[in-house]
C-alpha positions in Angstrom: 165.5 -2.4 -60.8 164.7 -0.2 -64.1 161.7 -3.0 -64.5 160.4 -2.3 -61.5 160.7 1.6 -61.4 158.4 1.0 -65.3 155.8 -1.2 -63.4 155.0 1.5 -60.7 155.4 4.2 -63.3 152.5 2.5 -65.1 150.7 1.9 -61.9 151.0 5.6 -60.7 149.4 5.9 -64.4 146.5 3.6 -63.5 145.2 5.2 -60.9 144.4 8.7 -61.3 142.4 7.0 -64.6 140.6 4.5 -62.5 139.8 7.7 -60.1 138.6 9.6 -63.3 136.5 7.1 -63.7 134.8 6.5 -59.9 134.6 10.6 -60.4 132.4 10.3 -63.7 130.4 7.4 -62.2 129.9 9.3 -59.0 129.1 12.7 -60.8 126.5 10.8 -63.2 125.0 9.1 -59.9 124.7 13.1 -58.4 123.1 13.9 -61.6 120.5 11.3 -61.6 119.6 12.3 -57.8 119.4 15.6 -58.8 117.3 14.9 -61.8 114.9 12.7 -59.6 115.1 15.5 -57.0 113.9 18.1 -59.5 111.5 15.9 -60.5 110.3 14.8 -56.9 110.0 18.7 -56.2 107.8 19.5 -59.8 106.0 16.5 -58.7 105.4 18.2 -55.3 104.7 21.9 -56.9 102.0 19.9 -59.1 100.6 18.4 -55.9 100.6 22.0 -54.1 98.8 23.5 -57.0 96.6 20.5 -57.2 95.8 21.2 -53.6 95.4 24.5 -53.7 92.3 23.9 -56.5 91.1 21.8 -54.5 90.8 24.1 -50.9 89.5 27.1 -53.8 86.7 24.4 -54.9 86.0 23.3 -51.5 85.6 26.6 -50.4 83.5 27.6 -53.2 80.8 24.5 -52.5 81.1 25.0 -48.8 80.0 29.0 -50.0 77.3 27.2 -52.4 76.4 24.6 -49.6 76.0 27.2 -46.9 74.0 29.6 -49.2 71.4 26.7 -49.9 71.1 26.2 -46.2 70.5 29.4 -45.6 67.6 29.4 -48.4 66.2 26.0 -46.9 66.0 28.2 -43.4 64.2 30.8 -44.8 62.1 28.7 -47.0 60.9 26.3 -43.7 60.5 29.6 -41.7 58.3 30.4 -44.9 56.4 27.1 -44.9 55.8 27.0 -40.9 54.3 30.5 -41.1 51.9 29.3 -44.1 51.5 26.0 -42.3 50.5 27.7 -39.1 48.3 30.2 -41.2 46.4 27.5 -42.7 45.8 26.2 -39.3 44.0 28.9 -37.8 41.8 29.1 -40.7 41.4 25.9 -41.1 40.2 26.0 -37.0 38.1 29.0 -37.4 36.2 27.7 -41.1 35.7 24.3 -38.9 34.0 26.1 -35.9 31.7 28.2 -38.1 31.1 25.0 -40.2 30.4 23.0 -37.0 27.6 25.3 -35.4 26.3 25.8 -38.8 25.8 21.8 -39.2 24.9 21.7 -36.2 21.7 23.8 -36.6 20.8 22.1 -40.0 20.8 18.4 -38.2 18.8 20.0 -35.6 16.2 21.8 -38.2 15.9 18.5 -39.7 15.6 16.8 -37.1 12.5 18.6 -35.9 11.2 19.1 -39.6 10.9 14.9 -39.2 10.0 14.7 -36.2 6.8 17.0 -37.3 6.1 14.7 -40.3 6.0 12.1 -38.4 3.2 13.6 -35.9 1.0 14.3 -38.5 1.5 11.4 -40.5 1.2 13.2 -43.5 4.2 12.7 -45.6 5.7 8.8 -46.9 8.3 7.1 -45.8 10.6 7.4 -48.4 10.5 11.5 -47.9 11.2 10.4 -43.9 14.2 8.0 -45.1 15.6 11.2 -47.0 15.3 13.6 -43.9 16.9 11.1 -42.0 19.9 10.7 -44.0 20.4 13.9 -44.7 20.4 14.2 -40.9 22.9 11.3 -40.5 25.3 12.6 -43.1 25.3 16.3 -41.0 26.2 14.2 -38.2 28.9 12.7 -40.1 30.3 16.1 -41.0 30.4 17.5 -37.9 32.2 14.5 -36.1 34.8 15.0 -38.7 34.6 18.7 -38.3 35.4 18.0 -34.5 38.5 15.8 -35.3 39.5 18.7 -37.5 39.8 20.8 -34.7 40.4 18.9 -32.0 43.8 18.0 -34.3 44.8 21.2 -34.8 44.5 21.8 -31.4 47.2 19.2 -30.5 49.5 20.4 -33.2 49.7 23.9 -32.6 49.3 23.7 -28.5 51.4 20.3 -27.6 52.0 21.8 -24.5 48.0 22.6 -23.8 47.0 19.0 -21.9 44.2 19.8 -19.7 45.6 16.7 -17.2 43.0 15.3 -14.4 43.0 11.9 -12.3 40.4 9.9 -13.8 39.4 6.2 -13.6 40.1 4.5 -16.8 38.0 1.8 -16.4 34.6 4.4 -15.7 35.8 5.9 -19.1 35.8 3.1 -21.0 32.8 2.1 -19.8 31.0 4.9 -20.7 32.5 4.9 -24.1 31.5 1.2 -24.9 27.9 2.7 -23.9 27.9 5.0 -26.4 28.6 3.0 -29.2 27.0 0.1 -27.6 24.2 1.0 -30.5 26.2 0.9 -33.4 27.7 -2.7 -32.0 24.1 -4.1 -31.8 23.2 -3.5 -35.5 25.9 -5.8 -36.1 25.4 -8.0 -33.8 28.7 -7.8 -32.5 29.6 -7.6 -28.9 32.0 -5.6 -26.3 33.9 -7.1 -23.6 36.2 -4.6 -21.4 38.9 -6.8 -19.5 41.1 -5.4 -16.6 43.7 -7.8 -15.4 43.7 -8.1 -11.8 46.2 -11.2 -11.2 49.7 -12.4 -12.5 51.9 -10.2 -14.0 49.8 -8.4 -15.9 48.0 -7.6 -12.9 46.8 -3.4 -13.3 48.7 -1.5 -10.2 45.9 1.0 -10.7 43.0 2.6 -13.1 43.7 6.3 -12.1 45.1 8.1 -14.7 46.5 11.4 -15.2 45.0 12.1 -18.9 43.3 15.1 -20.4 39.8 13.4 -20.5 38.9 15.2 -23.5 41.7 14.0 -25.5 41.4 10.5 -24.1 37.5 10.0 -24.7 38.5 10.9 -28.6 41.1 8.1 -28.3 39.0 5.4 -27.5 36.1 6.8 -29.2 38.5 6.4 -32.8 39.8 3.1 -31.5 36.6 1.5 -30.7 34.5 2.7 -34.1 37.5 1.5 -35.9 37.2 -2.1 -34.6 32.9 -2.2 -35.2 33.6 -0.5 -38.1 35.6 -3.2 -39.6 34.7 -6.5 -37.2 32.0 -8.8 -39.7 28.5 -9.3 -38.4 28.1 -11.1 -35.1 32.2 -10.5 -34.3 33.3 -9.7 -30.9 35.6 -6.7 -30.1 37.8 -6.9 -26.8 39.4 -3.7 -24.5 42.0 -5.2 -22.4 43.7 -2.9 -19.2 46.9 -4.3 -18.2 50.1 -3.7 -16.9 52.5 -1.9 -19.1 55.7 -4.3 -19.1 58.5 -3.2 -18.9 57.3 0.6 -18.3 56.4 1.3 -14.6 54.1 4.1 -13.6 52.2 3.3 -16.9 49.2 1.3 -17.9 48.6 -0.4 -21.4 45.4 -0.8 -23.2 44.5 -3.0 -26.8 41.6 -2.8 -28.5 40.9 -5.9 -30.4 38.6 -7.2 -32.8 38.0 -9.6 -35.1 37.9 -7.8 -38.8 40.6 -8.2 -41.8 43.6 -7.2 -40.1 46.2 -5.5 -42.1 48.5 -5.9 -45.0 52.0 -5.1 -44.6 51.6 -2.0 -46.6 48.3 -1.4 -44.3 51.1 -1.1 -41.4 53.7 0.9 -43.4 51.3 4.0 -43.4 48.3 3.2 -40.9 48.9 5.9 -38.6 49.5 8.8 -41.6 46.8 11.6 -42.6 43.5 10.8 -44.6 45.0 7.6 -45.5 43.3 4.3 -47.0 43.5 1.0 -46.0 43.2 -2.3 -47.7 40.4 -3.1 -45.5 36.6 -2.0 -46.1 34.1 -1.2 -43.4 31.5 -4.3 -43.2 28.5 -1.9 -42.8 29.1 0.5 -45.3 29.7 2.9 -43.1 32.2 6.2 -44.6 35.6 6.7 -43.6 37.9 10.0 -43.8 41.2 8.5 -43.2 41.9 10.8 -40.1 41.3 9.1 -36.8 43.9 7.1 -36.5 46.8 10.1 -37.1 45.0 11.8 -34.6 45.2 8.9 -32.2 48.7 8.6 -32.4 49.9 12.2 -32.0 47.4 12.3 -28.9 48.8 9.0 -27.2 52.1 10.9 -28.1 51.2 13.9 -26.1 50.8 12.0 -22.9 54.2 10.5 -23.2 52.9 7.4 -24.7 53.2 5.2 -28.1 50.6 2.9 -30.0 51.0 0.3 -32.5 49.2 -1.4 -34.8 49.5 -5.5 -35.4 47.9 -8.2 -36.6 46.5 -10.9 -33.8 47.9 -14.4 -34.3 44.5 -15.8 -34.5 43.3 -13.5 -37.0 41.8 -9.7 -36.8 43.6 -6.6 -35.5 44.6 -4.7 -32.4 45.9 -1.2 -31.3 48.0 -0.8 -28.4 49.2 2.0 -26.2 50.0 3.6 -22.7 48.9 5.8 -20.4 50.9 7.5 -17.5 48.8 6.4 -13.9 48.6 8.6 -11.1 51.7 8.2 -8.5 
């Protein structure tokens, strides 16, 4: 009995040690988690204040960003003003340059005309007269573009619309280059396609005749232009697939073509192209930007491509009468 009253003595002895020790183990564990919680919450203090630099720099470019904006505004506002400033002088020095051109050609005109009646003056002083004539001719074409461009720009709203029949217009177009094509020796075939699917609905058009005569008249000196001697040069009216209401017209011819960078920037302002004009003739880089932006203004597009079996062609719609 006195053994077993010294075993559980020892035992009682045991335990509150062994529970001394579950208490330090437990207490070191709560330290840890309080460590790592202390840590966690610098961690997230650091995080705040990181975010808080961030918001203060975000709000400072978003100032900065905003500011700039507000410059860009006022410095396009600037631009247009200038831009639209530049365009009514540039319209009112190109009238006053046009009717003064106009009387020179004519004074030269007559002044060779006279020559030639009294046959008193050589041919070489005749050849001069005549090109100085030809080059005032020159000028004032261009000076016509000039303004007929700016027109477009600064009134996009100002089509003069009419019903007219396409196919008399182009007609009287080829006639009037009809000249230049015969000291080539090229010809002009105008094409409407009356059967199959490309079958024209129609050839009244609701165009501003104006702006349409300068369309075909670019397209068409373009091709003679830049067709060799003795080349042929086809207008084709069809159907504009899939667009209804619309009809589609291509210009082709048989010159160069174009180079993909030729495509890149054909339709920009004064540009050049790879290709050369086969009668020496002069080139200002303008007609075809002013092409597109009048196609554009009747609702229309044009491209540019090369034709499989060699030369180049120019397509684009027109909106027919309902």
């Amino acid at each position: 009995m006195d053994g077993m009253k010294v075993e559980d003595e020892t035992q009682r002895t045991l335990r509150p040690a062994e529970e001394c020790e579950e208490l330090a183990r437990a207490s070191s564990a709560s330290a840890e988690v309080l460590a790592e919680l202390e840590a966690s919450q610098e961690r997230l203090s650091n995080v705040g204040r990181d975010l808080g630099a961030a918001n203060a720099r975000s709000a400072a470019l978003a100032e900065r960003l905003q500011n700039q904006r507000e410059e860009l505004e006022w410095t396009n506002a600037q631009l247009t003003a200038v831009n639209e400033q530049t365009k009514h002088v540039l319209a009112v020095m190109a009238h006053d340059l046009q009717g003064g051109l106009g009387g020179i050609t004519s004074l030269v005109d007559q002044v060779a005309s006279d020559l030639r009646e009294i046959g008193q003056v050589d041919s070489g002083s005749l050849e001069f007269l005549d090109l100085v004539a030809a080059e005032g001719d020159r000028l004032r074409s261009l000076l016509e573009e000039l303004l007929l461009d700016v027109r477009a720009a600064r009134h996009p709203d100002s089509l003069r619309e009419q019903d007219i029949d396409l196919c008399s217009m182009i007609d009287s177009v080829v006639m009037s280059h009809l000249s230049s094509a015969l000291r080539k020796h090229q010809s002009i075939t105008a094409l409407a396609f009356e059967t199959g699917e490309d079958a024209v609905p129609g050839t009244e058009v609701r165009v501003d005749p104006v702006y349409l005569r300068q369309i075909l008249d670019n397209l068409l000196s373009n091709a003679i232009k830049y067709s060799p001697q003795g080349g042929s040069i086809e207008i084709q009216v069809r159907k504009a697939l899939p667009t209804a209401g619309r009809v589609s017209l291509s210009i082709c011819d048989r010159g160069p073509g174009f180079t993909a960078q030729d495509l890149e920037k054909i339709f920009g302002e004064f540009t050049t192209l790879s290709a050369r004009p086969t009668g020496g003739e002069l080139s200002h880089g303008l007609g075809l930007a002013i092409v597109r932006r009048l196609v554009e203004l009747h609702g229309g597009r044009i491209e540019a491509r090369n034709r499989s079996d060699g030369g180049a062609e120019f397509v684009f719609d027109l909106p027919l009468v309902d």
